[in-house]
N, C-alpha and C positions, 0 to 999 in steps of 0.2 A: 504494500500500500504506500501511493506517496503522499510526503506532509504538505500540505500550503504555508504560508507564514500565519494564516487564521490560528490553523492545529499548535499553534507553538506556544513554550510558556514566555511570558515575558522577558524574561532572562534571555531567551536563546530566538528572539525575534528584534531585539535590539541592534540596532547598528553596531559596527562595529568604534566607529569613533564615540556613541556614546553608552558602550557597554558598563556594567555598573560590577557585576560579580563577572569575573572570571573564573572557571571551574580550577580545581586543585588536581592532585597527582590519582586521588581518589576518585575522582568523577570518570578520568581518561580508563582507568583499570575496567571499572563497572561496565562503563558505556562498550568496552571490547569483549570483556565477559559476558553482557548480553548479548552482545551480535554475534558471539561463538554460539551460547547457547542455541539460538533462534537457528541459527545456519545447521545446526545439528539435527532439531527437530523435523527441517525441511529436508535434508538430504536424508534424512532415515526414513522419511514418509516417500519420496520419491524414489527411495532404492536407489540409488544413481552413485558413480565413483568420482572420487576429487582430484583433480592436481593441482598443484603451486606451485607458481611461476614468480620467484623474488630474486630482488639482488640484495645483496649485502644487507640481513633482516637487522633492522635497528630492536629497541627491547620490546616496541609495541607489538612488530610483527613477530617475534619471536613468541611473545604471551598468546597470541592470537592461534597460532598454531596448534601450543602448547595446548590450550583450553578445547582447542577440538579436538586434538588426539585424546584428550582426556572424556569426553564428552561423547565420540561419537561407540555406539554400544560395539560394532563391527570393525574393527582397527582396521579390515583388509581394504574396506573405501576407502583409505588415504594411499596413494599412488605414491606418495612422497613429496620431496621438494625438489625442482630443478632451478638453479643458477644461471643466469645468464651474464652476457659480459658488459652489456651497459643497461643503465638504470630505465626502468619505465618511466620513471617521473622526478623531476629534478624542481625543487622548491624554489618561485621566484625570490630573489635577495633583494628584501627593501622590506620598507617599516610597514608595509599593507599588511602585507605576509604575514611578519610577526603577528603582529592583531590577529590575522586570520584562524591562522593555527592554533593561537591561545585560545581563541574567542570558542572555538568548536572541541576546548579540551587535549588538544595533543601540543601540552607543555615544551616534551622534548624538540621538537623539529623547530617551535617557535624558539627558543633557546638555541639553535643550531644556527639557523639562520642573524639572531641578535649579535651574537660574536664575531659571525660572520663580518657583522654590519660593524660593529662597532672598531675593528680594525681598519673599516676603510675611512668611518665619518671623525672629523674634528668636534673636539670638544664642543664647541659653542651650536655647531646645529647637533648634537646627539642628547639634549638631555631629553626626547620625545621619549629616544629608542632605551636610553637608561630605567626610564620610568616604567615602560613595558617590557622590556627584558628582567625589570627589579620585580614586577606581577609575576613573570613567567618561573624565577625562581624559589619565587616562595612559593607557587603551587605546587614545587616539588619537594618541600619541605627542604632547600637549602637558603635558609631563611638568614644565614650570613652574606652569602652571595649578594643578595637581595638589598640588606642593609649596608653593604656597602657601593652599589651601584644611589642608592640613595641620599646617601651621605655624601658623593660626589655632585650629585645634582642639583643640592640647595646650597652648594658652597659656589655655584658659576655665578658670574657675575652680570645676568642679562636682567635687571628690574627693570626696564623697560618696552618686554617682550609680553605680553598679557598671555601669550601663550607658553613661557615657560612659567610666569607667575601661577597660573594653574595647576601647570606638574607643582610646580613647587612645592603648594599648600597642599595638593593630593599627597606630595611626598612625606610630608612630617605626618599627614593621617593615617597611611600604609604604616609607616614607622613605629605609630602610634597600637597600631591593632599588631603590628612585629612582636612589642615588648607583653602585648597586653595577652595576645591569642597563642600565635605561632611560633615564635623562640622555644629549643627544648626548653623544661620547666626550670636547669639551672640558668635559666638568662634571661629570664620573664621578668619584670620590673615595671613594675602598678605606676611607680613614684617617676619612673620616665617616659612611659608612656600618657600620664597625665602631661606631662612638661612638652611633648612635642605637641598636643594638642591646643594647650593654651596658646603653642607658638603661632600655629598656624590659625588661629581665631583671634589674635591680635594684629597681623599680617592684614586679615582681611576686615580689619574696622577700620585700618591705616585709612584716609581720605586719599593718598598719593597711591597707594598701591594697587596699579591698576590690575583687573580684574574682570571681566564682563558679567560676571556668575555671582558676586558675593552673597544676596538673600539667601538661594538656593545651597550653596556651599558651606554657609554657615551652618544651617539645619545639618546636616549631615555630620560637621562635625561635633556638635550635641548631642548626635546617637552614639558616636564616640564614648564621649562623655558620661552617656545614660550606660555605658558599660560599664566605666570602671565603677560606676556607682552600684550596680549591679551585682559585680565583685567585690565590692567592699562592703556590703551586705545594707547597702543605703536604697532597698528594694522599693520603699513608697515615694523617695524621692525621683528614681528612675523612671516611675509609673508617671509620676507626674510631668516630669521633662518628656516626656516620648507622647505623652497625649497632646503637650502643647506644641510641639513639631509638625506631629500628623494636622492637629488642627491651622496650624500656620500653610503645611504644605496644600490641603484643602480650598483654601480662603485664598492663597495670593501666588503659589505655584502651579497648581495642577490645571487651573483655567488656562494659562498663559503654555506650558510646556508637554501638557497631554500624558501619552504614555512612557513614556521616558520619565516625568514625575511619577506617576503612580506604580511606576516599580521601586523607586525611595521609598514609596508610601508602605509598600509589600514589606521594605525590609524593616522599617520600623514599624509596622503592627507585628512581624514577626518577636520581634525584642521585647515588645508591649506582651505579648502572649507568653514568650516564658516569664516574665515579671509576674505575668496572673499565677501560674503554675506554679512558681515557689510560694508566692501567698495564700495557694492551697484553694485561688478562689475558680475549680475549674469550669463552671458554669461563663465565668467573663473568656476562658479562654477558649473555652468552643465556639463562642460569639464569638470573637477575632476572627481563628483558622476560618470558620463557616465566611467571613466575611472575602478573608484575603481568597480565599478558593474562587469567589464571586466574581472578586478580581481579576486572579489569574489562573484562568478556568484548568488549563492545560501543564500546571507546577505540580509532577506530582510527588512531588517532597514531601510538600505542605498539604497533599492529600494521606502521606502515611504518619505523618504526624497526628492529624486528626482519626488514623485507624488505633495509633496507640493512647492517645486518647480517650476513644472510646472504649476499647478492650483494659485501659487503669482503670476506668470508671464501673466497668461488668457493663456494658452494652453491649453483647458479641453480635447482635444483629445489625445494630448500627456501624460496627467494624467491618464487618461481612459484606454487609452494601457499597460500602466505599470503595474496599477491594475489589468487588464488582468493576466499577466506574472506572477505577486504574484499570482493569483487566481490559475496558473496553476501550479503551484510551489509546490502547495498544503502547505504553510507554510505561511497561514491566521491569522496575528492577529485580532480579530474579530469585537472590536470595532475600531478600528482604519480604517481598511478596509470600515464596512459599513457607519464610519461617512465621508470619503472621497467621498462614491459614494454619498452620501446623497448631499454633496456639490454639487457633478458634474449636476444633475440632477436637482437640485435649481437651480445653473445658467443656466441650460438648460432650465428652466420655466416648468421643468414636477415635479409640485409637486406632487401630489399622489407617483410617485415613491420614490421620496426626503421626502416624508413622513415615508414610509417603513424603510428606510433605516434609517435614522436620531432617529428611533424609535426602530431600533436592536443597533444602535449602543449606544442607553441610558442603554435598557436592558442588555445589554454584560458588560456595564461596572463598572472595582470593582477599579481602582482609583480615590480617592475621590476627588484631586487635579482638575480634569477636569468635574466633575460633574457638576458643574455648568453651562460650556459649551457645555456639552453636552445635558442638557437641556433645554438649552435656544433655543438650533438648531433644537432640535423636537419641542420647544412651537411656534416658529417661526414660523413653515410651517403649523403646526394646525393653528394659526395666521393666514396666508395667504388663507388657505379652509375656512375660518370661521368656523373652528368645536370646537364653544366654549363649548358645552356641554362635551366635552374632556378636555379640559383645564381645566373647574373648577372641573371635577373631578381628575385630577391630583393635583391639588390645595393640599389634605388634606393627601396624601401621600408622598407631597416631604417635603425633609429638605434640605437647603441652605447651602453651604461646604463655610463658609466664606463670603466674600464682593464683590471677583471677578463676574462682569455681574450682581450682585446680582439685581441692580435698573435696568435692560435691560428684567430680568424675572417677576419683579415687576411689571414693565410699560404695560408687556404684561396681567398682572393677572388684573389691574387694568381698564382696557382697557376692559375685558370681563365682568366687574360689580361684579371682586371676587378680595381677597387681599389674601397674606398671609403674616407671622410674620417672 
């Protein structure tokens, strides 16, 4: 089926000069694990045999591969890989590019081409390519890289360029969410990421500091703001700062800028909505997601947000429906998806289903941060059938991603008369 720019979510229907989120190193893995999966279900239903025709597989195409040998039930429909001696396709070099490649998720190649770029361009016109090569880094979690392409770019000396004045201020705010989100957790720093924020919101009150965006740019970096407050547990003060935002973006932005505003709006209802969440007032935060969904019909993030949600809440019907709506949406993250039904179907008491399910959604998945969890939820329900002869054979193929649930899979191995280390 092919998408229109209708079918799309805000996010990924934005221009590219004014995209707002750039996807991270996580977005790029998912989006190639679901187009493996999907690729597997059609050639197993078509019977048909594969070849592959690459040069020089960089790490995407090599995951890509990986996930369908993994994937496909009959190994012998892969033919293999064949080599050729020059490239199918060769990335144009220039700053469209980069944007482009970032903008659709494949970090590495927009990286590839940035360096490229930035050996040929001069200082003074490169802090565009700084500022999106400094994006492109930290979607891959080298979030020093990152910060110091940044650090280079608010020390040029053009204030009278209204367009690097732009990077500029966007640069102490990436800086800002560097110190506050993304730096490992030894280099995270509440007390400097406050400080580049102030910098860049005093910057733009300056009268001389030319800008063409300041109302708009201000609000944005008070969602900033509404975060560290957030993190520093000042939750009704954040609630208040991010309603007067939305309300400010409503009244004097969203008339004038359209949908380009109302994906600002997306991302601060979204901040507004875990604020309700920790206040435990889940009723305001289903109004939100119900809202922002209204929004932005086709996000379906913010559609599995609202499945867990309703599944914290014990609505499994109301959880069930929505995974409908994603299912028809045709834009299935695949583990996420089947370890939701896995749940619903557990607390429905129909394991064998919640077996299934809880069992695609182990196999689908390539973040290793939730493996843990996601194998304790398939050991679980084999647990509950008694089909220990499955358990201890998973025993000597799994490996343990750290400590999280680690004694909860343990408990279960040890429970069947098997252990592992």
């Amino acid at each position: 089926m092919e998408y229109g720019v209708a079918q799309l979510s805000l996010t990924n229907s934005q221009s590219i000069q004014h995209q707002l989120r750039f996807y991270d190193s996580f977005f790029g893995y998912s989006q190639v694990n679901n187009i493996a999966y999907k690729c597997v279900q059609q050639l197993s239903a078509l019977n048909i045999k594969v070849q592959f025709n690459v040069f020089k597989c960089s790490e995407i195409e090599n995951l890509f591969l990986s996930l369908v040998s993994k994937y496909m039930i009959d190994s012998n429909k892969i033919c293999g890989t064949l080599y050729k001696e020059t490239s199918l396709h060769t990335p144009d070099i220039n700053i469209t590019s980069v944007r482009h490649y970032l903008n659709i998720g494949d970090s590495w190649t927009a990286i590839w081409i940035g360096e490229k770029l930035l050996q040929i361009n001069d200082k003074q016109s490169s802090f565009e390519l700084m500022h999106i090569l400094a994006l492109a880094y930290n979607s891959v979690s080298n979030t020093l890289a990152g910060e110091n392409l940044l650090m280079k770019l608010i020390q040029l000396d053009l204030a009278d360029n209204p367009e690097y004045n732009k990077s500029k201020v966007s640069a102490y705010y990436i800086l800002a969410m560097i110190y506050m989100r993304h730096h490992p957790k030894s280099l995270k720093n509440t007390d400097q990421a406050h400080k580049y924020l102030d910098t860049a919101y005093q910057l733009l009150d300056q009268k001389d500091f030319v800008h063409d965006d300041k109302e708009f740019t201000k609000i944005f970096n008070r969602n900033g703001y509404a975060l560290i407050l957030f993190a520093s547990g000042n939750v009704d003060m954040a609630v208040e700062l991010l309603n007067k935002k939305i309300s400010q973006l409503e009244k004097e932005i969203i008339p004038i800028k359209g949908e380009y505003a109302l994906l600002h709006k997306t991302v601060l209802m979204y901040n507004l909505y875990q604020c309700y969440l920790q206040q435990g007032l889940s009723d305001k935060a289903e109004e939100i997601l119900l809202e922002i969904n209204k929004i932005d019909f086709y996000d379906t993030d913010y559609r599995y947000d609202l499945v867990k949600l309703y599944f914290d809440n014990g609505e499994l019907e109301k959880g069930k429906k929505e995974l409908e709506i994603i299912g028809d949406l045709k834009a299935i993250d695949y583990p996420t998806h089947f370890s939701y039904l896995g749940y619903y179907y557990l607390e429905k008491n129909q394991l064998d289903q919640a077996k299934e399910y809880y069992f695609n959604a182990f196999l689908t998945l390539i973040s290793p941060y939730r493996y843990n969890e996601y194998l304790y939820n398939y050991l679980y329900v084999l647990y509950m059938l008694e089909e220990q002869e499955t358990i201890i054979q998973l025993k000597n193929s799994i490996n343990l991603e750290g400590n999280y649930m680690s004694e909860n899979i343990r408990a279960i191995f040890e429970a069947t008369g098997s252990s592992v280390v």
